[in-house]
N, C-alpha and C positions, 0 to 999 in steps of 0.2 A: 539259454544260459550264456552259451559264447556271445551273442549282440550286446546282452545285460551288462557280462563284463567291459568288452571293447568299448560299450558308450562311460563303464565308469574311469575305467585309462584315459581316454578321450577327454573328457571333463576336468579328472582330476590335474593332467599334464595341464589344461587352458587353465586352472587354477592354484598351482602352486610350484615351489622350485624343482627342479627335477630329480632333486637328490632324495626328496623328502616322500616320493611316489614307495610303494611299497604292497605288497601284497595284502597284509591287513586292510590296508587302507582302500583298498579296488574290493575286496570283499567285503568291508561295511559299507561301501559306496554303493555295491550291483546289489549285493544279497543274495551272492552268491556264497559258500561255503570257504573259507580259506584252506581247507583241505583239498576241498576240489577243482580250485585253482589249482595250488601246490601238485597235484594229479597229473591236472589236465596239461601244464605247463611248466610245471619245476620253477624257473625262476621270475625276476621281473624280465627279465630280458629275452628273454623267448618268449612272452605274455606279450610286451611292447611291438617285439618282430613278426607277431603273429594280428597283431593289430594292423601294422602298416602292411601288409601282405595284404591282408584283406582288401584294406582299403582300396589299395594299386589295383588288384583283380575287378572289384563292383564298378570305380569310378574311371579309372583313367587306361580303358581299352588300347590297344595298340592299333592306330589306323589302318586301312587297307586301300589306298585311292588309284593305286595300279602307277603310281608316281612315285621314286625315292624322296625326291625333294617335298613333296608331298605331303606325305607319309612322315617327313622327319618335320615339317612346318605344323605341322596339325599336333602331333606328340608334343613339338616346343612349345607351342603353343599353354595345350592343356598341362604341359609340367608347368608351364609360367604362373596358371589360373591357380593350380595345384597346390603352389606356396602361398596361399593366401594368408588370412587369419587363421584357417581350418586348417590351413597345410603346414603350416607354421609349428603349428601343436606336435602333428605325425613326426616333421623331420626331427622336433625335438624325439621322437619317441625312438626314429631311426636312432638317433646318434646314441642315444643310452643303450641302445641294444649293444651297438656295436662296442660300448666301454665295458661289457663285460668279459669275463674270464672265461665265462663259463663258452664252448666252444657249441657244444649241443645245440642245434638247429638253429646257428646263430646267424642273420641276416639271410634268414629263406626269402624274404622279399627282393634283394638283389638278386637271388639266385633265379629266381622266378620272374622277374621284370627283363634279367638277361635272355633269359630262354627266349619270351615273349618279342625282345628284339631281334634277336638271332633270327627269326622267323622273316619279319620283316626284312633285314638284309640279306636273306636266302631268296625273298619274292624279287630284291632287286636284282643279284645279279645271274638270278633266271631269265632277268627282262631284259641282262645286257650292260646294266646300270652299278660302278662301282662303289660300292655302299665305303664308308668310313668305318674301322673297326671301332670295337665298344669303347674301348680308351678314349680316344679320341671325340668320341661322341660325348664322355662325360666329362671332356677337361675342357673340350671349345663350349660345347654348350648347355648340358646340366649344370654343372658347377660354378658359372656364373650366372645361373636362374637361382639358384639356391643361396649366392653369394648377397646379392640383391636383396631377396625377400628378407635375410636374415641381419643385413647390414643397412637397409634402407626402409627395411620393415614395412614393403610393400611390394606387390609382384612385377616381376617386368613389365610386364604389357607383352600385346602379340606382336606388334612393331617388332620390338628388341628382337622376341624370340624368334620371330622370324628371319632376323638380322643373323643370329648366329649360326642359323643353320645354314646360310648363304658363306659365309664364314668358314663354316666347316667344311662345306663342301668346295669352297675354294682353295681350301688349304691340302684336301684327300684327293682332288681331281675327281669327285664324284660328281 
């Protein structure tokens, strides 16, 4: 039932304005119950947040290569891939999460992607290696991987993203 629905948000977001997505509309899409959405999830936006969670958790692993630099080129990397056409759709589904009101499990995906770095920058500076805090991580170089896909409507490339994290790390002294 959860894949049923996530592939009709998935779908419906690649097919129409973002405004217009809607809970009826994801349960005549899945065939799922609009009740039990409503249940399972209360609104669109915790449906949306629980989509792109997902997603982050199956595809886009956080690297382990025993390297920061590494570690953070492989992730830039696969964020770059990330915003593709497919990623394209998710981020829209991030940003409507994030326009809601409602507060209730609202961007469990950040919450959960943080964790998942935190980790990462715990392995670095176990090794010695002074990792960049998360800020910083998302203003030199997520945010201009997501700047790109969405204003040039294509993904960096690994070039780029590898470029930023060089970047970043020149700027953290990492």
């Amino acid at each position: 039932m959860r894949a049923d629905v996530h592939r009709a948000v998935v779908a419906l977001l690649a097919e129409s304005a973002w405004d217009e997505l809607s809970i009826p509309l994801v349960a005549e899409r899945s065939g799922v119950h609009a009740a039990t959405i409503y249940r399972r999830w209360g609104t669109i936006s915790a449906l949306m947040d629980d989509v792109v969670t997902e997603h982050l958790a199956q595809f886009s692993p956080v690297p382990d290569t025993g390297s920061l630099q590494k570690d953070l080129e492989r992730w830039a990397v696969k964020a770059a891939e990330d915003v593709g056409p497919m990623g394209i759709v998710l981020l829209r589904a991030a940003v409507l999460a994030t326009r809601s009101s409602d507060e209730r499990g609202r961007r469990a995906y950040m919450v959960e992607r943080g964790a998942q770095l935190a980790v990462m920058f715990e392995r670095a500076r176990a090794r010695g290696e002074r990792p960049p805090d998360m800020q910083e991580l998302l203003e030199v170089v997520l945010a201009p991987l997501y700047f790109h896909a969405l204003f040039f409507n294509r993904p960096a490339g690994p070039k780029h993203a590898r470029m930023l994290v060089r970047r970043l790390l020149a700027l953290t002294g990492g």
